[in-house]
C-alpha positions as CSV (number, residue, x, y, z in Angstrom):
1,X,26.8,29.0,66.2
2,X,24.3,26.6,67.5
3,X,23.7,23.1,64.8
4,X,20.4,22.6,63.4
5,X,18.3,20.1,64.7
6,X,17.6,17.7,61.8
7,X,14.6,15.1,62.5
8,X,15.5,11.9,60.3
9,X,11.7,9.9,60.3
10,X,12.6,6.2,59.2
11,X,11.0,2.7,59.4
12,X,7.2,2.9,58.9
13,X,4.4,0.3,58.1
14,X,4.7,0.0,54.3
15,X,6.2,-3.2,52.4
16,X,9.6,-0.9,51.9
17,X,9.9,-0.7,55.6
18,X,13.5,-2.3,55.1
19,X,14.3,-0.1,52.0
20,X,13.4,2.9,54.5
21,X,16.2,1.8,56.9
22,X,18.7,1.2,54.6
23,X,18.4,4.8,53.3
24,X,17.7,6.4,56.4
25,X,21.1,4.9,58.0
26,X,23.3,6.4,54.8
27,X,20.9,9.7,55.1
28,X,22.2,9.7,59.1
29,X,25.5,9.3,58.0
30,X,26.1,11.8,55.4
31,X,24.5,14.4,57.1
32,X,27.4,17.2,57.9
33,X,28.3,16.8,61.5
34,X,29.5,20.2,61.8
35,X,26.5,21.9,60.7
36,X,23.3,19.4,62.1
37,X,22.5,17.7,65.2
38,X,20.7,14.6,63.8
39,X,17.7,13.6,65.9
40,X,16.2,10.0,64.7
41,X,12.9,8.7,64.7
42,X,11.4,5.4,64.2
43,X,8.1,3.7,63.2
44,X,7.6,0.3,63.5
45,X,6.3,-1.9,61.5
46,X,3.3,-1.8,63.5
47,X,3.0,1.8,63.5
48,X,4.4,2.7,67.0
49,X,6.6,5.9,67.1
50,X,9.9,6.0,68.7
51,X,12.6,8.5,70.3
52,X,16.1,6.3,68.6
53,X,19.2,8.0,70.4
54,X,21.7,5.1,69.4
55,X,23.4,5.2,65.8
56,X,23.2,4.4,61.9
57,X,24.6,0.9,61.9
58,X,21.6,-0.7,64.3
59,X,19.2,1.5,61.6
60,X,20.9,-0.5,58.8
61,X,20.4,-4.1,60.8
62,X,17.1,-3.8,62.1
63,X,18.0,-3.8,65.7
64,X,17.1,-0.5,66.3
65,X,14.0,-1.0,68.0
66,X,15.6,-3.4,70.3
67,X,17.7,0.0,71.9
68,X,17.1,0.0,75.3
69,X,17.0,3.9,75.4
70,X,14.2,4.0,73.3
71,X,11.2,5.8,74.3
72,X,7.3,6.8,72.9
73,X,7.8,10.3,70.8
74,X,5.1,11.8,68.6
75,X,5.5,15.0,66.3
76,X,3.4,17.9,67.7
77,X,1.0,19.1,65.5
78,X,0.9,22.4,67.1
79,X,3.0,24.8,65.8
80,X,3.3,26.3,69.4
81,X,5.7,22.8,70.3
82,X,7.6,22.9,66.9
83,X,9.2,19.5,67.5
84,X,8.2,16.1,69.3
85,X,7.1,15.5,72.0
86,X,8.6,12.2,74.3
87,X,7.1,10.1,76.6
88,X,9.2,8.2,79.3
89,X,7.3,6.6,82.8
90,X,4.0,8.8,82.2
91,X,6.2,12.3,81.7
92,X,6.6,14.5,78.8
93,X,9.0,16.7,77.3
94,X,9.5,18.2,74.1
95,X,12.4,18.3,71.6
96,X,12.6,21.4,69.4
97,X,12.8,20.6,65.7
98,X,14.6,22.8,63.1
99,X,13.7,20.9,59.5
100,X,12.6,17.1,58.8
101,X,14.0,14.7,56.8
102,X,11.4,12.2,55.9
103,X,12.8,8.6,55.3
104,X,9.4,7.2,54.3
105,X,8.7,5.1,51.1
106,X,5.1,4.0,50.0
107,X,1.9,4.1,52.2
108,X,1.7,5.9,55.9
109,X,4.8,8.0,54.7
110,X,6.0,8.8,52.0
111,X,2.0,9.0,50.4
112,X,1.7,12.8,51.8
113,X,0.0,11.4,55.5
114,X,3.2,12.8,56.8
115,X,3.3,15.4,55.1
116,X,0.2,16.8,56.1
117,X,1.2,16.3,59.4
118,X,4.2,18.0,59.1
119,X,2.2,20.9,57.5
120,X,0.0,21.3,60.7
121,X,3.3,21.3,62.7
122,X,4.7,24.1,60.8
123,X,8.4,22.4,61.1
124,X,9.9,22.5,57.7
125,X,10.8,19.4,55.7
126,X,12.4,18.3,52.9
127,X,10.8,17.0,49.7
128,X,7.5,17.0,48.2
129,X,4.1,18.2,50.1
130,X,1.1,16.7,50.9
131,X,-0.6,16.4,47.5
132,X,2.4,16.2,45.0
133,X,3.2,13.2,47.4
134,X,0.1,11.9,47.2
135,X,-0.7,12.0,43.2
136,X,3.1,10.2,42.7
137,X,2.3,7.6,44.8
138,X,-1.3,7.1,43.7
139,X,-0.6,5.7,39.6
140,X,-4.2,7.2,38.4
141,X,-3.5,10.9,39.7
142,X,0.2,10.4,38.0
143,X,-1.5,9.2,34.7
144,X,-4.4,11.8,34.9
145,X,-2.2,14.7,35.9
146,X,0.8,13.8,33.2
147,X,-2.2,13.4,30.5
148,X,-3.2,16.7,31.1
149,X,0.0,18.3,30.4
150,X,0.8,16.3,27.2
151,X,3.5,14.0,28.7
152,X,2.8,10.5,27.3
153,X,2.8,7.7,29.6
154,X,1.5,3.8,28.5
155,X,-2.2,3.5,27.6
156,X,-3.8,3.1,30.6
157,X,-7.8,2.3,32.8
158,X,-8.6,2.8,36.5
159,X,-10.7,0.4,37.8
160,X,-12.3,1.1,41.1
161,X,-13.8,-1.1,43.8
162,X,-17.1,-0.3,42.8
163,X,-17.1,-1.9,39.5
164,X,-15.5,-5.7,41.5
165,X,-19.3,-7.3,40.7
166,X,-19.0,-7.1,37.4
167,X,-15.5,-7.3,36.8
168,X,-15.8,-9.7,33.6
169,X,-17.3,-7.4,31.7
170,X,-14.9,-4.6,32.6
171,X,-11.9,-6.6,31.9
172,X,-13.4,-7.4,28.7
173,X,-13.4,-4.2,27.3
174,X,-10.4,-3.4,28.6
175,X,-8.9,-6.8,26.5
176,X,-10.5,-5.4,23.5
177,X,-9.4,-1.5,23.9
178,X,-5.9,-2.1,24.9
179,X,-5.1,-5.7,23.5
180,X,-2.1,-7.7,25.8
181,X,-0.3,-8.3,27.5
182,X,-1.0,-6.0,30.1
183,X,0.5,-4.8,33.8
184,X,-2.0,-4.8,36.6
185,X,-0.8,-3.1,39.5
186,X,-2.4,-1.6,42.6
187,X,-3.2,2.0,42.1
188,X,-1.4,3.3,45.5
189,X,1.4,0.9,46.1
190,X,5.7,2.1,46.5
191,X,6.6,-1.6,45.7
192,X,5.8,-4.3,42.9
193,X,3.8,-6.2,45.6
194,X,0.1,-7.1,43.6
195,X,1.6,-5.9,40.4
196,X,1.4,-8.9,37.8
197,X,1.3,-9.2,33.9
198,X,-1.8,-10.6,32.0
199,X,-1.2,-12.6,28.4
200,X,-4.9,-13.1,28.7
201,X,-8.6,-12.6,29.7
202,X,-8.3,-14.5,32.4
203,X,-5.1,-13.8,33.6
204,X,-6.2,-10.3,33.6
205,X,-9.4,-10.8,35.8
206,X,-7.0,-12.9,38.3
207,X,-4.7,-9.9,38.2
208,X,-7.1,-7.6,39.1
209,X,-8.5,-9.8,41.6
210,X,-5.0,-9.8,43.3
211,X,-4.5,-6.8,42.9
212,X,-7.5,-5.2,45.1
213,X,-6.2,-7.1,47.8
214,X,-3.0,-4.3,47.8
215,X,-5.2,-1.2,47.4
216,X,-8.9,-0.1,46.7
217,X,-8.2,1.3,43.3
218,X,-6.1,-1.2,40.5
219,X,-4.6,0.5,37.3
220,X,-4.3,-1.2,34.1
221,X,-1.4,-0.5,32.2
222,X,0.2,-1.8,28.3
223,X,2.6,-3.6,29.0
224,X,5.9,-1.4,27.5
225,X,8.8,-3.4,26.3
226,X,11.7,-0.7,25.8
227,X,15.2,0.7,27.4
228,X,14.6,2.1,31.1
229,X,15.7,5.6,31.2
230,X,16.0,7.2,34.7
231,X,16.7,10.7,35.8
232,X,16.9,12.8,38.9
233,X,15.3,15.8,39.8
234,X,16.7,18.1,42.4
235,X,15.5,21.4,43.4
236,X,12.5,23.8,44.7
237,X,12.5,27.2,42.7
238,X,14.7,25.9,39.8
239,X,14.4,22.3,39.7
240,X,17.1,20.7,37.1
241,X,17.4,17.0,35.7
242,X,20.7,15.0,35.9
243,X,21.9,13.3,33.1
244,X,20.2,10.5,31.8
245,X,20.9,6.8,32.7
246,X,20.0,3.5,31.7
247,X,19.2,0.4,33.8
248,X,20.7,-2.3,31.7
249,X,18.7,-5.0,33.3
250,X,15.0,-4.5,32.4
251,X,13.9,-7.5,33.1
252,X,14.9,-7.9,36.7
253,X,12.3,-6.8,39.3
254,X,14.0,-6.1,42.1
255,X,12.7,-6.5,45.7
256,X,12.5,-3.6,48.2
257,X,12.9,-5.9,51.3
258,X,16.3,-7.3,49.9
259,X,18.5,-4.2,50.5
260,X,21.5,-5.7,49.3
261,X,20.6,-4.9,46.1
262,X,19.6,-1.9,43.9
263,X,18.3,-1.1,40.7
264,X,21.1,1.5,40.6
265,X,23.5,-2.3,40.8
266,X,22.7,-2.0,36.7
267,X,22.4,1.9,36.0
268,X,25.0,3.0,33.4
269,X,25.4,7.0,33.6
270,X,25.2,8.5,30.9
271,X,23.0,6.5,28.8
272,X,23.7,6.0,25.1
273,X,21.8,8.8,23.5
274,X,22.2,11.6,21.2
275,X,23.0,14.5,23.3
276,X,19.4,16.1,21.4
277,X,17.5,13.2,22.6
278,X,19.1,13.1,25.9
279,X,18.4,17.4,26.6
280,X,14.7,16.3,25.8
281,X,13.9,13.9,27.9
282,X,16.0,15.8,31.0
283,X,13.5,18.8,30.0
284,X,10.6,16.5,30.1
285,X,11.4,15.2,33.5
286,X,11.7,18.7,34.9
287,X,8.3,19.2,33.4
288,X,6.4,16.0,35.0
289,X,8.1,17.6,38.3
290,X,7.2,20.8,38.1
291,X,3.3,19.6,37.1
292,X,3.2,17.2,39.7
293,X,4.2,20.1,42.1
294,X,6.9,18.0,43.4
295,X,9.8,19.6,45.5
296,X,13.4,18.5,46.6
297,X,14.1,15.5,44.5
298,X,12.6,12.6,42.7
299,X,13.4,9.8,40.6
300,X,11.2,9.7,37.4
301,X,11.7,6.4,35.5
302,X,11.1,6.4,31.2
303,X,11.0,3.7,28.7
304,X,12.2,3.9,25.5
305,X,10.3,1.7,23.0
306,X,12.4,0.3,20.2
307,X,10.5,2.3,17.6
308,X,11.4,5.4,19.4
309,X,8.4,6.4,21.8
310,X,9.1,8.2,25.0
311,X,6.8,7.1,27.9
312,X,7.1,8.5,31.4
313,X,6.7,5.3,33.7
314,X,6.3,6.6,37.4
315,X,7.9,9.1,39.3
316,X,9.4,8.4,43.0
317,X,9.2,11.2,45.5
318,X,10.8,8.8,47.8
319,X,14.0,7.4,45.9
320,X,16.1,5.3,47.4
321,X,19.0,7.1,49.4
322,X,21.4,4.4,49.7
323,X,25.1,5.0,48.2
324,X,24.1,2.8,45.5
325,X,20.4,3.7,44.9
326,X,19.7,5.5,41.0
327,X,18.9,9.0,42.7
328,X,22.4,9.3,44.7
329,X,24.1,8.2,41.6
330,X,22.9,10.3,39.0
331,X,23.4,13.2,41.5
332,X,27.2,12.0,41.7
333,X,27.3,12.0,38.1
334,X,26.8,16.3,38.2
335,X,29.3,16.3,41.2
336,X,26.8,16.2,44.3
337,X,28.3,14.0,46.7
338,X,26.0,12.7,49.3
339,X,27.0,14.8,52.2
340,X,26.6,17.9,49.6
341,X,23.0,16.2,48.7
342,X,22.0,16.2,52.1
343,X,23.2,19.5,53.0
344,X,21.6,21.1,50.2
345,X,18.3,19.2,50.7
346,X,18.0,20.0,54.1
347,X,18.8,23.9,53.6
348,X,16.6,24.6,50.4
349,X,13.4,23.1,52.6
350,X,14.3,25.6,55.4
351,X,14.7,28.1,52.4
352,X,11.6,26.9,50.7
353,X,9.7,27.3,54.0
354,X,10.5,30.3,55.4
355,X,8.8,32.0,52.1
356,X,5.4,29.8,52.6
357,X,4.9,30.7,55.9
């Protein structure tokens, strides 16, 4: 029986460019030999697209660009092609794709522009679509969507581009609505990169200030001082929640372009909660999934404020994927090793697409 041919899209142009490799290269190597031909390909950090036949470790380093062997490859968007198309000394051939695996974290990627493309192509991928991508990533559409279904999240303002010239006034009433400190962060952004906290009026105009130069649109959160809670979604039709962990270390900000580390370093599975308490938040997660329209898996991140409040923080339709990462871990916790994860990620998107289309 012939394998199927499993695209692995890495790299890409966002700050968690080195995050993506790291993730991609334990994707690579967990995929089941026996059942996919893995067929890699990498964007630059300028944006150029590349045909990578070499292996997982030169992912991991960085050096995989440097392959010799590397050549020009775009993905179709014709569904007549189904599959990329390579470009070596001015001639063209195409490689027949089976199902994707996108690798991509934060803008250009893992935002739904792939996605989309991916939907033109008709080649079947795994994880979330186009818009469910997009309203994650973008921290308004999360807050606005998650509002709308009763799911509390911190007290929050959008502040657009449009309202820069008078941005005194507007961080004024925000001061006197919300009171401090609060978290400034860009509105579309995978990584803490503009995000800062504001003890004051002017702090929070600076903030702001900083933060439009990460994204057109800056959100404006309270600043939550609680437990972090993390679970893991997994599924399409019947999406389930892990157990619950805890990251002990919630006031470490860790950096996605230092891939030695992870929050999952500090995650303690299961949290210390009553089992009541625990069910209910696992059911809410599955809920903020299921509203978002997300598909596959996510990581959706709580806090837990010492009076007792639940707050949904964000939800990641890009986790981390290394052995370490908090997604892969609370999937060990239920028994799904990685090689299982990927095998059963990869075969409920073919699933899930064969009844869309």
């Amino acid at each position: 029986m012939a394998k199927i041919k499993a695209a692995v899209i890495f790299g890409g142009t966002s700050k968690e460019y080195k995050l993506s490799l790291a993730s991609a290269a334990e994707v690579i190597r967990n995929i089941p030999e026996d059942k996919y031909e893995v067929i890699c390909i990498g964007i630059t950090r300028k944006g150029r697209w590349l045909f990578y036949p070499g292996d997982a470790e030169d992912i991991a380093s960085g050096e995989w660009e440097l392959n010799p062997d590397c050549t020009s490859a775009i993905i179709s968007p014709d569904p007549l092609h189904r599959g990329i198309i390579t470009i070596e000394n001015g001639e063209t051939s195409v490689k027949k794709i089976d199902v994707v695996f996108p690798v991509l974290i934060g803008k250009n990627g893992g935002d739904g522009t792939l996605q989309g493309l991916l939907d033109l192509s008709g080649i079947p991928y795994v994880g979330c679509g186009l818009l469910a991508a997009a309203s994650c990533v973008d921290k308004s559409h999360t807050h606005m969507v998650l509002d709308d279904y009763g799911i509390k999240t911190a007290q929050w303002q959008l502040i657009t581009q449009r309202e820069l010239n008078s941005i005194e006034e507007r961080c004024s009433g925000i001061a006197e609505k919300m009171g401090f400190p609060l978290i400034v962060k860009p509105a579309n952004s995978g990584s803490s990169a503009g995000t800062s906290i504001a003890e004051n009026e002017e702090a929070l105009i600076a903030s702001v200030k900083m933060a439009f130069l990460n994204d057109n649109k800056v959100v404006v959160e309270k600043y939550i001082k609680g437990r972090k809670l993390e679970a893991a979604v997994f599924g399409y039709d019947n999406p389930f929640s892990s157990y619950i962990g805890e990251i002990l270390s919630v006031g470490k900000v860790y950096d996605p372009t230092e891939v030695n580390k992870s929050s999952g370093d500090d995650l303690v599975i299961p949290a210390d909660l009553p089992i009541e308490q625990m069910n209910e938040i696992r059911n809410i997660a599955v809920k903020a999934f299921k509203a978002l329209g997300c598909k596959g898996m996510a990581r959706i991140d709580f806090f837990l404020t010492d009076d007792g409040e639940l707050l949904l923080n964000k939800i990641g339709t890009s986790p981390g994927l290394r052995k370490n990462s908090v997604y892969p871990k609370l999937m060990e916790h239920l028994g799904m090793t990685l090689p299982y994860l990927m095998d059963k990620l990869i075969e409920q998107a073919i699933e899930n697409a064969e009844r869309n289309y």
